[in-house]
C-alpha positions as CSV (number, residue, x, y, z in Angstrom):
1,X,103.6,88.6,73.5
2,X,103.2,91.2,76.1
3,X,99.7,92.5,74.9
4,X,98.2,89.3,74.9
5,X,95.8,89.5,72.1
6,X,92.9,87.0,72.6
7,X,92.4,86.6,68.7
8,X,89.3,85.2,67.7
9,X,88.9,85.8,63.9
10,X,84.7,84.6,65.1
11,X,84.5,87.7,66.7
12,X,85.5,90.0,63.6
13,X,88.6,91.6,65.7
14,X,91.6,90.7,63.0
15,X,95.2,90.4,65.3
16,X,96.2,93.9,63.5
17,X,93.4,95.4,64.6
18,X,94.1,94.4,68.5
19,X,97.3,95.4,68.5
20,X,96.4,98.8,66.9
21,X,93.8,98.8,70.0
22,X,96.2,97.8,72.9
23,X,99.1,100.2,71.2
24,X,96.8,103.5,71.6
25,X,96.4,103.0,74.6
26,X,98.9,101.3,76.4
27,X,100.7,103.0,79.5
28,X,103.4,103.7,80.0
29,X,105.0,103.3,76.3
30,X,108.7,104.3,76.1
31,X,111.8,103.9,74.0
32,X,112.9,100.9,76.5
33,X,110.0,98.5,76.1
34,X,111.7,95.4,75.7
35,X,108.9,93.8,73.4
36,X,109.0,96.6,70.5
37,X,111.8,95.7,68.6
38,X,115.1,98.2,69.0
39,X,117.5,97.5,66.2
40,X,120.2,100.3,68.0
41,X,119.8,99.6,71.4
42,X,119.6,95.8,71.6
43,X,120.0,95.9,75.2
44,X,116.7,97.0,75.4
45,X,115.3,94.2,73.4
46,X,113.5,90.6,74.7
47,X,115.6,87.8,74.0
48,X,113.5,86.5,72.0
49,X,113.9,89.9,69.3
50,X,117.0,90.1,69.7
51,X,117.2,86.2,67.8
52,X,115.4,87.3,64.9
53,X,117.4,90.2,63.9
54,X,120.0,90.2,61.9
55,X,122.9,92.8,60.8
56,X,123.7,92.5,56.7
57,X,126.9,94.4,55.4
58,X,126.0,97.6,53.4
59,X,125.8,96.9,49.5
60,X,126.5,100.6,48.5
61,X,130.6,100.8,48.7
62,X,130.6,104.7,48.2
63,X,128.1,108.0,48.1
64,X,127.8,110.7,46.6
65,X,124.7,111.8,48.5
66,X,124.8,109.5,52.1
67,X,127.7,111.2,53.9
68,X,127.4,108.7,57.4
69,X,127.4,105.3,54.5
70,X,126.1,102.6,57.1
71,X,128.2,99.7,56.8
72,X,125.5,97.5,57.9
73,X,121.7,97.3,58.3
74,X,119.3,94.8,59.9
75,X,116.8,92.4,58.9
76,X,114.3,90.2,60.7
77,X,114.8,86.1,60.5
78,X,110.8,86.0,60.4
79,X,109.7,89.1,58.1
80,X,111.0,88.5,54.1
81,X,111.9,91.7,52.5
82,X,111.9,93.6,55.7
83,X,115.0,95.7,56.2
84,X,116.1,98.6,58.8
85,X,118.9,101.1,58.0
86,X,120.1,103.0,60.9
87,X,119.7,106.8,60.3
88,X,122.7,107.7,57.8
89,X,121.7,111.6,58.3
90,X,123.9,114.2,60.2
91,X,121.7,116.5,62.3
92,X,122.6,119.1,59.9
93,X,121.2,117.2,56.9
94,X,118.5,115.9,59.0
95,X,117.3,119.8,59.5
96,X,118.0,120.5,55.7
97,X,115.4,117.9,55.0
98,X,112.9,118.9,57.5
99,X,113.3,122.3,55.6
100,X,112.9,121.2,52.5
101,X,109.5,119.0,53.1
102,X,108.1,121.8,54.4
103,X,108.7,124.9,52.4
104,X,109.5,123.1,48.8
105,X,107.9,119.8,48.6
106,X,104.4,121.3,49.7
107,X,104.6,124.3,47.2
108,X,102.6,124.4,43.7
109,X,103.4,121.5,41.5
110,X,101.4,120.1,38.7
111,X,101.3,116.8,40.4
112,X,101.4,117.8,44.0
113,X,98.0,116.8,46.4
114,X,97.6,118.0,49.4
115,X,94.5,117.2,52.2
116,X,94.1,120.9,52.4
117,X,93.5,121.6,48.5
118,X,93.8,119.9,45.1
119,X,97.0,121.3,42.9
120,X,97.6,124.0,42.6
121,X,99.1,124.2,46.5
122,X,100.4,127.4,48.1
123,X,102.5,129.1,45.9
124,X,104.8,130.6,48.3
125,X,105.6,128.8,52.1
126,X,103.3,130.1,55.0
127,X,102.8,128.7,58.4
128,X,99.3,129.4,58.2
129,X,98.0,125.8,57.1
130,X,100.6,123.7,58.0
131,X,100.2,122.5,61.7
132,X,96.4,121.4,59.6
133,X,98.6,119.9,56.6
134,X,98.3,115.6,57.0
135,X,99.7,114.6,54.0
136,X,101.4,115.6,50.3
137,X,101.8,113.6,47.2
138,X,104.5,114.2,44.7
139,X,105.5,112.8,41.3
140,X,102.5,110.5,40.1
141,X,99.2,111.8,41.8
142,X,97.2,109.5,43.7
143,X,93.9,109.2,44.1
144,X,92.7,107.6,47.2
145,X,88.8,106.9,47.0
146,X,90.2,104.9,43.9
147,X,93.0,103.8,45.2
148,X,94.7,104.0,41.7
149,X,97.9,106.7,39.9
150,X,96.9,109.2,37.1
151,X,99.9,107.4,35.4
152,X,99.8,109.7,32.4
153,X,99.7,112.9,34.0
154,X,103.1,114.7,33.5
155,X,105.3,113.5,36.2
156,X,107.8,116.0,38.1
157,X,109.5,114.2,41.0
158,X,111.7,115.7,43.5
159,X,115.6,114.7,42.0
160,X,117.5,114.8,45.3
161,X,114.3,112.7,46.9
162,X,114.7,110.5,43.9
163,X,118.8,110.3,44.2
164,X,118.9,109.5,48.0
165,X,115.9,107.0,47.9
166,X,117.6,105.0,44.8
167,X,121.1,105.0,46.9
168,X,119.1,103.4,50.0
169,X,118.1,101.2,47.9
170,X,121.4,99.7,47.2
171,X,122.4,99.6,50.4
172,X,120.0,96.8,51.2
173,X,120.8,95.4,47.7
174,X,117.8,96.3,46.0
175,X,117.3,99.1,43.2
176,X,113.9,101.3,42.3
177,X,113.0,103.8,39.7
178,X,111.8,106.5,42.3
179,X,107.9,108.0,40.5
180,X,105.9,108.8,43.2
181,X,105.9,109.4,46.8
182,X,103.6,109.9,49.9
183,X,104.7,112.6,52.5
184,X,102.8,112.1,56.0
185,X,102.5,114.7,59.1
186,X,101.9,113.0,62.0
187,X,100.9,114.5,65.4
188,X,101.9,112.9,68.7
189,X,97.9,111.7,68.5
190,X,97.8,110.6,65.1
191,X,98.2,106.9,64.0
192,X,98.3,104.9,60.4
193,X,95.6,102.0,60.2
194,X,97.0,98.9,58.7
195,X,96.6,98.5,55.1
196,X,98.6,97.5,52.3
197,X,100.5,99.9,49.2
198,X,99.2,97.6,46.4
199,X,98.6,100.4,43.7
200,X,101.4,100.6,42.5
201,X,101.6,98.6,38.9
202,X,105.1,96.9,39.7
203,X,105.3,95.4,43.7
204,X,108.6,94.1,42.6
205,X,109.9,97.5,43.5
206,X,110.6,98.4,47.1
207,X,109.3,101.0,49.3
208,X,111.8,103.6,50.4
209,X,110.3,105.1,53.9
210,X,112.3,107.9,55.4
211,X,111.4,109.2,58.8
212,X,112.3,112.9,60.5
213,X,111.1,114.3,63.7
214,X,109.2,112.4,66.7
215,X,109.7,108.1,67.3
216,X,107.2,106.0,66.2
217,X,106.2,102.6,66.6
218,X,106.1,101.2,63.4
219,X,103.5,98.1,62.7
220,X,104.7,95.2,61.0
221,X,102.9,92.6,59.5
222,X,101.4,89.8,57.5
223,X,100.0,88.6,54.2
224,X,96.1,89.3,56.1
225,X,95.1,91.2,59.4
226,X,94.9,88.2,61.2
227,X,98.8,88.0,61.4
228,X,99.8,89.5,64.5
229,X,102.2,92.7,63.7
230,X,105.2,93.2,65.0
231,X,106.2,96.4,66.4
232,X,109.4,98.6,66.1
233,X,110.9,101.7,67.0
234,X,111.9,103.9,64.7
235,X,113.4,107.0,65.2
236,X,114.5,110.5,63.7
237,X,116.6,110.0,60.3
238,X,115.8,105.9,60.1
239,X,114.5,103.8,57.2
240,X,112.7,101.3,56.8
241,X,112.5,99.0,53.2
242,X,109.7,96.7,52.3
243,X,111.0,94.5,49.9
244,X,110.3,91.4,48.4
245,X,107.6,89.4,50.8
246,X,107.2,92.6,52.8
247,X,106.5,94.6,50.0
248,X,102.7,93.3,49.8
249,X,101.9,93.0,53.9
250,X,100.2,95.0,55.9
251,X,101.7,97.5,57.9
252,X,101.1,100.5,59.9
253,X,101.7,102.9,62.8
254,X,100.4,102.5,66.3
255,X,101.9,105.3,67.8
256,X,104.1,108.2,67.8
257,X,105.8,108.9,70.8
258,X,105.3,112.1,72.4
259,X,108.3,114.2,73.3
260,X,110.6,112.0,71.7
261,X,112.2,114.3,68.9
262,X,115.8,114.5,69.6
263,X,117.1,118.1,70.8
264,X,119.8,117.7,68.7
265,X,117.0,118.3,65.8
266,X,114.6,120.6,67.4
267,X,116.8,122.9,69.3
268,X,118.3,126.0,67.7
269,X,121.9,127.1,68.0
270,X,123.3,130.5,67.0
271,X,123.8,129.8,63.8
272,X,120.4,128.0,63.0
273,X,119.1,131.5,64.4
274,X,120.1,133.1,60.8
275,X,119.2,130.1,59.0
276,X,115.6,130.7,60.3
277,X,115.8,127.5,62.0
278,X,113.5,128.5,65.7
279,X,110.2,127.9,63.7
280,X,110.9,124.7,61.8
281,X,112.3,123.6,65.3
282,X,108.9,124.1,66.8
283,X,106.9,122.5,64.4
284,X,109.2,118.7,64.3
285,X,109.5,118.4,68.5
286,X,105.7,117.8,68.4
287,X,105.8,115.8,64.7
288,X,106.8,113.2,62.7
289,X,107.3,113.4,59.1
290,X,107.6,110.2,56.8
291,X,108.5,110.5,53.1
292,X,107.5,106.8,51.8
293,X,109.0,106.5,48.0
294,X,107.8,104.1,45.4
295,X,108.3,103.0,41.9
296,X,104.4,103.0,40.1
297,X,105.3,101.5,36.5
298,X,107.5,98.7,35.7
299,X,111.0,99.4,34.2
300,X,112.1,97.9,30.7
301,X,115.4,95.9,31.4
């Protein structure tokens, strides 16, 4: 592996940690490294990545809500549960998303947490606080110090979030009940520490993580810290699904990939100028945002 770890658990340094290390600050870092995994350019890929991924035919046959329906997503040979779908977002959906994080899914909620204040939130959108905004929590609130869901607080979760993250589901042949989920803002500095979503009272469910804006190097990896992650590009409009296995390992994100946000996203035609696009533009060319979607409770058959 081209960091070459020297992993001695003796020394306290877990293999997760390392590689969290050597990604921050390794130089140079592009979108052609041939050791981060690529599922849509393969040609960029090692040989050796290129053997453990595998392309699965869709299992959703039509959409209501998906207009690009992938007919196939990946999987890795070596990761259980761990599946890729290719971004199945036009740019124009992709910027009606974007818009909708931001100005509706941060607004006053009963359930909605923001770092900046406890609900309620702002009542009405303003750029004022949102370059300082990190992260958002809708449907079942969570609380972090105790890493556990107010499950009987009065849940209120975003329908179209909910409708979209149940078809993507299917498409990797799995289904979820869509009850809480964990919007991140990440800068072209910021980076996710490994740890594993274990709240939740039913890990039989998968996570749903959808990703706008900026490329990221996504951290995948074991049942412990000492398994070596393995890293993978994902870009605008791709998800990733931790199922099965997956669904209990640690994972992260090393780094987000400066000036990496495609134009066809940030840039603003004629027509995006009386949409009120040019701001929105600004703010996802320097950012990433990930809307990561879980089921909390388990479902009576």
């Amino acid at each position: 592996f081209f960091f070459e770890i020297m992993y001695n658990p003796e020394k306290g340094s877990s293999a997760f940690r390392l590689a969290e290390k050597k990604f921050r600050h390794y130089q140079p870092l592009t979108e052609n490294d041939p050791y981060i995994i690529d599922f849509i350019n393969p040609h960029a890929n090692s040989q050796e990545n290129n053997d453990r991924i595998r392309s699965l035919p869709s299992q959703l046959s039509t959409s209501h809500i998906i207009s690009s329906l992938p007919k196939s997503f990946y999987s890795l040979s070596n990761i259980d549960g761990f599946y890729f779908v290719p971004n199945p977002f036009t740019w124009e959906e992709q910027k009606e998303w974007t818009k909708k994080i931001i100005t509706e899914y941060t607004l006053e909620n009963p359930t909605n947490i923001s770092n900046l204040a406890k609900t309620p939130f702002w009542t009405t959108f303003s750029w004022q606080n949102i370059t300082d905004l990190r992260w958002v929590s809708l449907g079942y609130p969570f609380k972090w110090t105790e890493r556990k869901y107010l499950s009987d607080t009065s849940l209120k979760f975003p329908p179209d979030l909910g409708g979209i993250s149940r078809e993507l589901a299917t498409v990797v042949g799995d289904h979820i009940s869509p009850e809480a989920a964990t919007l991140n803002f990440y800068t072209t500095k910021s980076v996710m520490g490994g740890h594993l979503d274990d709240a939740e009272h039913d890990l039989n469910r998968p996570i749903v993580s959808i990703s706008f804006g900026c490329s990221a190097i996504f951290l995948m990896g074991g049942a412990t810290r000492d398994v070596e992650p393995t890293p993978i590009l994902v870009r605008s409009g791709d998800v990733v699904i931790m199922a099965g296995q997956c669904r209990k390992y640690y994972h992260g994100v090393g780094r987000i990939l400066g000036e990496s946000c495609p134009l066809e996203l940030s840039s603003c035609e004629e027509k995006d100028v009386d949409d009120g696009w040019t701001p929105f533009g600004e703010f996802i060319k320097r950012t990433r945002i990930n809307l990561n979607v879980r089921q909390v409770n388990p479902k009576l058959s």
